[in-house]
C-alpha positions as CSV (number, residue, x, y, z in Angstrom):
1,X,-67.5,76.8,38.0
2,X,-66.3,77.2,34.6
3,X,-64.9,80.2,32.8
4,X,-67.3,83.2,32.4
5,X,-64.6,85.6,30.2
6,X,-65.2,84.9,26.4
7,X,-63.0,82.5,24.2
8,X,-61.5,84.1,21.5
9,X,-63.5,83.1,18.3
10,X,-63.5,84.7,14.7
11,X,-67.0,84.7,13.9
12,X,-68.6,87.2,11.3
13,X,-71.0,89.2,12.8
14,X,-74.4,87.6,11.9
15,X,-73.0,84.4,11.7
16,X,-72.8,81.3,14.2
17,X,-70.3,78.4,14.2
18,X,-72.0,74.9,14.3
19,X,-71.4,71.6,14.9
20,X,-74.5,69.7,13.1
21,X,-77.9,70.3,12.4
22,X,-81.2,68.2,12.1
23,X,-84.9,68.8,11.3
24,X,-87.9,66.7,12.8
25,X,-86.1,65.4,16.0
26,X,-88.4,64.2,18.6
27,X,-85.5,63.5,21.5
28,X,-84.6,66.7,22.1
29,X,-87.8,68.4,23.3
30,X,-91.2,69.2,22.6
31,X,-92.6,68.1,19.4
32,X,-90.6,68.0,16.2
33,X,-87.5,70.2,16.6
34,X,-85.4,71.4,14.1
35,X,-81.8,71.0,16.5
36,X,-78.7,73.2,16.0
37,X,-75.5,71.8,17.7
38,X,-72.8,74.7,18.3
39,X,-69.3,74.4,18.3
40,X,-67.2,75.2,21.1
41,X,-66.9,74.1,25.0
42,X,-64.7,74.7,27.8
43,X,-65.9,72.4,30.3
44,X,-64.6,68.8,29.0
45,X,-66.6,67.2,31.2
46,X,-66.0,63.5,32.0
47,X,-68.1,61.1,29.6
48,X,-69.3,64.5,27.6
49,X,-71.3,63.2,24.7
50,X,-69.8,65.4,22.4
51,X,-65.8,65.6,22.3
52,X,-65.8,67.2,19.1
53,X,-67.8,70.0,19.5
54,X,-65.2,71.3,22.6
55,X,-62.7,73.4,20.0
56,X,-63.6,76.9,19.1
57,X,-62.3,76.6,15.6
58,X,-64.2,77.7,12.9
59,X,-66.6,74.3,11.7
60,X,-69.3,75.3,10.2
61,X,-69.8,79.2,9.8
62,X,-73.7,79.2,8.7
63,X,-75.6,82.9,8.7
64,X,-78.5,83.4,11.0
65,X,-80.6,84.5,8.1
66,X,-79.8,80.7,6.3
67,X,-80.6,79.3,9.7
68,X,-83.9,80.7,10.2
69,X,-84.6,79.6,5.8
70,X,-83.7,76.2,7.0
71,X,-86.0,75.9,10.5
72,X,-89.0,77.6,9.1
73,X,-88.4,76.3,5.5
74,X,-89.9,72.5,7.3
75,X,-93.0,73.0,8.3
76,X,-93.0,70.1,10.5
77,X,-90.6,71.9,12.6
78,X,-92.7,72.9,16.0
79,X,-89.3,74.9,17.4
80,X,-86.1,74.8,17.5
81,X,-83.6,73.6,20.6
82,X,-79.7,74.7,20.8
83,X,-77.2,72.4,22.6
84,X,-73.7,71.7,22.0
85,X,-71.1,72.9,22.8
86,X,-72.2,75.6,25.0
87,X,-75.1,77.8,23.4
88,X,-74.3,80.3,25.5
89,X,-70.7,80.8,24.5
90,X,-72.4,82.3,21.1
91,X,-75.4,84.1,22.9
92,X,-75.8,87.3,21.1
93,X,-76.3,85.7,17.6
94,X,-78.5,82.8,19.5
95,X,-80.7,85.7,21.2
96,X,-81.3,87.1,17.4
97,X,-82.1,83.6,15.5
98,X,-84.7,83.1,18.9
99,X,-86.0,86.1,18.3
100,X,-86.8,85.7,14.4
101,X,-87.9,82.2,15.0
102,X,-89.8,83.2,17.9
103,X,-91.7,85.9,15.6
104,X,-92.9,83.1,13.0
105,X,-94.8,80.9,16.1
106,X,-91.8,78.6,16.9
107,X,-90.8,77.9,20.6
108,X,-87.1,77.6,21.5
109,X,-85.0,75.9,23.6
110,X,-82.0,75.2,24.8
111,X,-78.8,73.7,26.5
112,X,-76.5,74.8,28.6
113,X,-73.9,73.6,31.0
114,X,-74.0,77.1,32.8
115,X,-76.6,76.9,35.8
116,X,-79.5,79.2,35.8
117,X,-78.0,81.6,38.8
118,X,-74.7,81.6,36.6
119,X,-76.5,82.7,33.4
120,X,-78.3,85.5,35.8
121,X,-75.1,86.6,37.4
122,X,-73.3,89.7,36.6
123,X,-70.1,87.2,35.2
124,X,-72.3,85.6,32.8
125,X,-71.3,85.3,29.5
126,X,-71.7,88.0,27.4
127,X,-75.9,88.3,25.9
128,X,-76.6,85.8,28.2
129,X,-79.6,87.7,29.7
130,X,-80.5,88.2,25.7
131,X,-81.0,84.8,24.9
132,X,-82.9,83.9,28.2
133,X,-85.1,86.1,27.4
134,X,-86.3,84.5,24.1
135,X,-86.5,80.5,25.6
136,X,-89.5,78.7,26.2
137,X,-87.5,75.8,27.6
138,X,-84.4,75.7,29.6
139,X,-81.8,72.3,30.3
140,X,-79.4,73.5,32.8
141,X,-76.1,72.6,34.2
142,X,-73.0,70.9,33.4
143,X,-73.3,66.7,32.4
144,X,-72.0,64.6,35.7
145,X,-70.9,61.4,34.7
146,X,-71.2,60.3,38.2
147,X,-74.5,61.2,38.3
148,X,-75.7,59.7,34.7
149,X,-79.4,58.7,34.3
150,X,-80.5,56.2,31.9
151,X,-84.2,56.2,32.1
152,X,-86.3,57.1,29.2
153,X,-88.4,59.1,31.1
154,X,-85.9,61.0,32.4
155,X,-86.0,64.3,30.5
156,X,-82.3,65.0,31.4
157,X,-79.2,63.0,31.1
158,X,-77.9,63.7,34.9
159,X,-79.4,64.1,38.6
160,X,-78.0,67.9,38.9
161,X,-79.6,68.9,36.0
162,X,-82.8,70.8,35.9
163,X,-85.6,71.7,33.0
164,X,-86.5,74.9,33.6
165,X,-89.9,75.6,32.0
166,X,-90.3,80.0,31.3
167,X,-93.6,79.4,28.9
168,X,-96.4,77.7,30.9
169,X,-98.0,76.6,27.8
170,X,-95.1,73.7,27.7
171,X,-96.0,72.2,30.9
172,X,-97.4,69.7,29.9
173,X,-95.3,68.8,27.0
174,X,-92.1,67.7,29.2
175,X,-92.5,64.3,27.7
176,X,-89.7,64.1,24.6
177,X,-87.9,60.6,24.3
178,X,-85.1,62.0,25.9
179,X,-83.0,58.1,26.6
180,X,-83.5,57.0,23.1
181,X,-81.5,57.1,19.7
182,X,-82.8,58.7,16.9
183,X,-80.8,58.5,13.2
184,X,-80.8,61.2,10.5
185,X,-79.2,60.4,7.1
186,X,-78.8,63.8,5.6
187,X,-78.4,64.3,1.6
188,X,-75.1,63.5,1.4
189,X,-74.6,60.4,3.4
190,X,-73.7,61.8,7.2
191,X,-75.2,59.9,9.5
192,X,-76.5,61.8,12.7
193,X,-77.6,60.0,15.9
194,X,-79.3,62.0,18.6
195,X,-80.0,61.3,22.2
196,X,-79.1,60.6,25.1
197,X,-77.8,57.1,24.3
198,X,-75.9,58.5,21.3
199,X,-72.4,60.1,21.2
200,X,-72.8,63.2,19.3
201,X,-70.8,64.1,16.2
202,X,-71.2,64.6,12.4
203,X,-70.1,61.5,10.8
204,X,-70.4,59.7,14.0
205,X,-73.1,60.4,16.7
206,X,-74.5,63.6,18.0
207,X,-76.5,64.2,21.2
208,X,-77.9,66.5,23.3
C-alpha cells in the first residue's frame, strides 16, 4: 500500500496544480467530459501511462474558480472526470471544484490508484471522504502492468481495477471508449492524446 501521510506541496489555498486539461473527451467516461489531469504521484507504478505527472512540483497552478469558468464555459461538457497523478493527493480543493460543478448539473468523476477501503480508512489522505462524497463515478486502484487489459470494452485499463458506480442514474452509461486514442490540438499547438492506448503528457500523450 502506498503512502497515506501528505507530500509536501506549495499550493495556494484555492488553487490546484495540474498536469493538462481537455474539453469534449469521450474516453474518459460518460458522455463528453471536460478532463483535468493533476500533478503529482507516489506510486511509479510499472508501465504508468503518465511519468510526468509523478513530481509534486508546481506545473500548472490554475484557481478552482477558473476551473469551474473553463468546464461550464463548454456547454457540450456533460461532467467532468479527474485522473492523474493521484486526485486524491489534492482532495480538499477537488471536493470544492465537485461541489460547484455538481451545483450547475454536471456529474463527476474520478481516478484514483487508492482502493475504495483505502479512501474510507481512517489513514486516508486528508478530504478524502470530502471528495467521495461529491462523485458520481469512481475508477479505483493502482494500474498493474501485469495485469493490463487491452479491450475496448474494457472500461478499465487493468483486471484489479474496479468502476465503482455511487449515482444509479449512470448505470447504464458504463460504455465510454475507454481502449481508444483520442487527439486534442489546443490553441497553441500542444497536442493531447487521451486513452488508454495513449501515454499521457502535455506535448506528448496523456491518458487516463
Amino acid at each position: 500500500m502506498t503512502s497515506t501521510q501528505p507530500p509536501s506541496q506549495s499550493i495556494p489555498p484555492g488553487f490546484l496544480n495540474i498536469m493538462g486539461y481537455v474539453d469534449e473527451s469521450e474516453v474518459n467516461g460518460p458522455g463528453k467530459r471536460a478532463v483535468i489531469w493533476v500533478q503529482g504521484c507516489l506510486r511509479e507504478c510499472p508501465g504508468c501511462f503518465n511519468p510526468s505527472s509523478w513530481s509534486f512540483e508546481a506545473n500548472q497552478l490554475i484557481s478552482i474558480d477558473e476551473l469551474v469558468e473553463r468546464v461550464t464555459g463548454n456547454a457540450l461538457n456533460e461532467g467532468v472526470t479527474f485522473s492523474g497523478g493521484e486526485p486524491f493527493w489534492q482532495a480538499p480543493a477537488l471536493a470544492e471544484l465537485a461541489r460547484r460543478l455538481k451545483g450547475q448539473g454536471l456529474t463527476v468523476m474520478s481516478f484514483s490508484g487508492f482502493t475504495l477501503d483505502e479512501l474510507r480508512s481512517p489513514s486516508a489522505p486528508p478530504g478524502a471522504s470530502a471528495l467521495l462524497e461529491q462523485l458520481d463515478l469512481l475508477i479505483d486502484g493502482p494500474y498493474v502492468e501485469t495485469q493490463a487489459i487491452h479491450d475496448p470494452t474494457s472500461l478499465v485499463s487493468s483486471r484489479n481495477q474496479r468502476v465503482r458506480v455511487f449515482n444509479p442514474e449512470l448505470q447504464s452509461r458504463l460504455d465510454w471508449a475507454s481502449d481508444q486514442m483520442e487527439i486534442h490540438i489546443l490553441k497553441d499547438g500542444t497536442r493531447i492524446i487521451t486513452g488508454f492506448r495513449g501515454q499521457q503528457g502535455i506535448g506528448q500523450e496523456l491518458s487516463p
